[in-house]
C-alpha positions in Angstrom: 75.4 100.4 113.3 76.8 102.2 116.7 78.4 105.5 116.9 82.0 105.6 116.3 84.7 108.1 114.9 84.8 108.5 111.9 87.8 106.7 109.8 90.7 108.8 107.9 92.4 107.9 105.1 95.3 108.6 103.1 94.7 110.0 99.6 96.8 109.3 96.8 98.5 112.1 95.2 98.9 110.9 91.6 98.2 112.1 88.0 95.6 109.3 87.4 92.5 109.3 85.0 89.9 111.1 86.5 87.5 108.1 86.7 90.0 106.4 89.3 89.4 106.5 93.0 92.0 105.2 95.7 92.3 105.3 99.6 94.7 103.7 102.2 93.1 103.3 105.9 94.3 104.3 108.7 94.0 102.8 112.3 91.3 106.1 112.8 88.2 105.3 113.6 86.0 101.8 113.5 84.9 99.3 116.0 88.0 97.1 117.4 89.7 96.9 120.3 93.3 97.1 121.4 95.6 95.8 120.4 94.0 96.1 116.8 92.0 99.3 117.6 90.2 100.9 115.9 89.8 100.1 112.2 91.1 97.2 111.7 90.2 95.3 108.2 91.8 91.5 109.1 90.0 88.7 109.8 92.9 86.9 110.5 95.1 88.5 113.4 92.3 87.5 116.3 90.2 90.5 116.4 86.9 89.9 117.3 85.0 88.7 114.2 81.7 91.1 114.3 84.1 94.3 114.8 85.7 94.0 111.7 82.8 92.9 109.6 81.6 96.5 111.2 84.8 98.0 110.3 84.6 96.7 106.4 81.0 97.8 106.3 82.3 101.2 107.6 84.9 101.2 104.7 82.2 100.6 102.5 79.7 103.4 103.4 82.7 106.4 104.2 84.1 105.8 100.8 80.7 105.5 98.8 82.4 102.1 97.5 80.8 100.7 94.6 80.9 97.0 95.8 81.8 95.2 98.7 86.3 95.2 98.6 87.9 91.6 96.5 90.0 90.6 99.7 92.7 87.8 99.2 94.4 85.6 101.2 98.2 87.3 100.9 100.7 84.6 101.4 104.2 86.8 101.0 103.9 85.2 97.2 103.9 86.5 93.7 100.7 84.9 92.2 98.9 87.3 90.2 95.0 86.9 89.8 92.3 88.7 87.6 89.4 90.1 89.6 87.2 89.7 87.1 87.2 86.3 86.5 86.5 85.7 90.1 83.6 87.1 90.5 81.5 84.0 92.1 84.5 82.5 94.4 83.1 81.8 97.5 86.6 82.0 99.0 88.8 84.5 99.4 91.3 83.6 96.5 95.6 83.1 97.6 97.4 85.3 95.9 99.4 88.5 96.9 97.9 90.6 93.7 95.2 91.1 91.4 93.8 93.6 88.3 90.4 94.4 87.0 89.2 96.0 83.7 85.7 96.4 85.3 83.7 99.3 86.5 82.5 97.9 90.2 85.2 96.0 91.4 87.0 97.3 94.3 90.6 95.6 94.9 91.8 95.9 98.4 95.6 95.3 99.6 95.9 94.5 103.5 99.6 95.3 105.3 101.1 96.3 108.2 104.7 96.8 107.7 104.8 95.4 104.1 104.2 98.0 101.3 100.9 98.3 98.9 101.4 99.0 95.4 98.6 100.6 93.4 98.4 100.5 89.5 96.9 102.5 87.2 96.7 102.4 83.8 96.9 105.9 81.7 93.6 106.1 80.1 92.0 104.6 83.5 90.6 101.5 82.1 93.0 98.9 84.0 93.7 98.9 87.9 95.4 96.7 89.7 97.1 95.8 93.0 100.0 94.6 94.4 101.4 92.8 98.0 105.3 93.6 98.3 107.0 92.4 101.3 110.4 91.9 101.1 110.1 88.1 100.0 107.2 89.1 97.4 109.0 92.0 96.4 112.7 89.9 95.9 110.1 87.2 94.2 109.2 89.5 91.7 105.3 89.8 92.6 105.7 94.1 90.9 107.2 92.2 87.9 104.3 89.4 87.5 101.7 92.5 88.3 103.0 94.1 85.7 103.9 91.8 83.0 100.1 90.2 83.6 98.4 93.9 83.0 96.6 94.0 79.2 98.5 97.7 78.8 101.9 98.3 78.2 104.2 99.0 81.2 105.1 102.3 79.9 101.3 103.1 80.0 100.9 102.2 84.0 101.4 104.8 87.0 102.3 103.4 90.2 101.6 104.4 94.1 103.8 103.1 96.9 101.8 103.2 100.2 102.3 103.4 103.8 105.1 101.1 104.9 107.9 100.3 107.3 110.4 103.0 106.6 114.2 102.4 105.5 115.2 103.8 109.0 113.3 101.0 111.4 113.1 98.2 108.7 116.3 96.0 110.2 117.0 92.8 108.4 119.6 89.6 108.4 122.3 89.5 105.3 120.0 86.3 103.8 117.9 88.8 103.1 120.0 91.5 101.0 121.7 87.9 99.8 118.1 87.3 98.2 118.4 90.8 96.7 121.5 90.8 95.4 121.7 87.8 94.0 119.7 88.9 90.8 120.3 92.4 91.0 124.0 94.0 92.7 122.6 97.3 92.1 120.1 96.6 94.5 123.1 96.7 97.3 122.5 100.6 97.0 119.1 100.2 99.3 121.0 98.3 102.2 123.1 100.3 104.2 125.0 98.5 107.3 123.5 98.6 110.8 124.8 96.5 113.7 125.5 92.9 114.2 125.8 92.1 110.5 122.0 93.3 109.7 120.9 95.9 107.5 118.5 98.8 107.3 116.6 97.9 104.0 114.6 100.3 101.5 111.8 99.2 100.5 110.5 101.7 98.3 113.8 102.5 96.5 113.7 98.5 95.7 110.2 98.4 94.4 111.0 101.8 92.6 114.0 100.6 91.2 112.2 97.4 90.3 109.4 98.9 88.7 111.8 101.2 86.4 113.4 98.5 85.2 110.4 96.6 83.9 109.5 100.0 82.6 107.0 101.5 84.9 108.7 105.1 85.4 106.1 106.9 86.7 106.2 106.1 90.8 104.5 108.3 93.2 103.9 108.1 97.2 106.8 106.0 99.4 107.2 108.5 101.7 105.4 107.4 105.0 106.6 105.3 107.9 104.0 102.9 109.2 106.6 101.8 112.3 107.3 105.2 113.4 103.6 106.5 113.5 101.7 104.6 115.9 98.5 106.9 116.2 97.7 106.8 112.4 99.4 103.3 111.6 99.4 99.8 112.4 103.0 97.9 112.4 103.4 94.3 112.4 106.6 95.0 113.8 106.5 97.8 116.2 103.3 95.8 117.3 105.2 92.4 117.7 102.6 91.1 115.8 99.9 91.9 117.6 98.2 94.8 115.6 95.5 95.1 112.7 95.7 95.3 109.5 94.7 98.6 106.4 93.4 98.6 103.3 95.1 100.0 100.0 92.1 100.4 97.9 91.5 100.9 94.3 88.5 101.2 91.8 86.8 102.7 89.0 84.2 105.2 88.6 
């Protein structure tokens, strides 16, 4: 493998079981080239192929991974999947989350812009997940996660990572509509901006979403992919031309 910088990640700060590990990447680091330098984990936003396979074998060794990351194919849906029941797909699975019980599997949530949520259970035996854009998140993808978990909501502790902040994250009124619609309290994380848009909250919904299906115990949501363009990638800052991280979660 060639020389590069080495990669930096953000730790979670959570009160999880000691056996659970979890990272989010940064742009730091790795083998790509603009405009999806330097560590860029996609396959799919037209970086050259061998530089990310370098960049995921990177992940693999800085973090002392226990198996290779269970990528999926996010689709801005709410299908929730087991990892360890796909163990032999050849494929990388659709679905915008997944959980594991095991002690090697590694799940791995890819965004830009959109926010990862990580699960935990109490005790440490279930991890899990999550792919929240606004569409998954006003789908109810945190609700499916949660409701699919083998613990009790009350029993799970939640991380919000990096994510477009509720200062650059403009949107139309179709989209507080789809809000709104199921949930008028959730008007509260809209606040009016010009030409009929909207500056939307994303982690006051998905906190406010995960309370009410009884996950009270929410940590992180407080860093702005769009406004830091040295540590982050932003799908929209970027125009969408950018790379994508990693939220990452396993088991010791």
């Amino acid at each position: 493998m060639a020389d590069c910088s080495k990669p930096d990640y953000v730790i979670p700060q959570w009160p999880v079981a000691s056996n659970i590990r979890a990272a989010f990447t940064t742009r730091a680091g790795g083998f790509s080239q603009s405009p999806c330098d330097g560590f860029n984990l996609g396959l799919h936003v037209n970086d050259n192929a061998d530089h990310v396979n370098q960049n995921r074998q990177l992940l693999i060794e800085s973090l002392a991974l226990p198996d290779k990351p269970f990528y999926l194919n996010q689709v801005h849906g709410t299908d929730v999947l087991c990892v360890d029941e796909n163990r032999s797909a050849s494929n990388v699975p659709t679905a915008d989350a997944c959980w594991s019980q095991s002690q090697d599997r590694v799940i791995a949530i890819m965004t830009a812009d959109c926010l990862p949520v990580l699960f935990a259970s109490e005790c440490g035996t279930v991890i899990a997940g999550a792919h929240a854009g606004w569409r998954g998140l006003a789908g109810g993808v945190l609700e499916n996660t949660v409701s699919s978990l083998p613990v009790a909501a009350t029993e799970l502790i939640a991380w919000l990572g990096p994510a477009i902040g509720p200062d650059k994250f403009e949107v139309g009124a179709e989209v507080k509509s789809f809000f709104t619609a199921d949930d008028p309290l959730s008007a509260k994380h809209f606040r009016s901006a010009a030409n009929n848009k909207y500056m939307a909250d994303l982690y006051g919904l998905a906190t406010d979403r995960l309370n009410r299906v009884g996950v009270s115990r929410v940590f992180g949501g407080d860093q702005c992919t769009y406004t830091n363009a040295d540590r982050y990638f932003s799908h929209r800052r970027d125009h969408g031309k950018t790379g994508r991280m990693a939220a990452l979660i396993w088991k010791e």
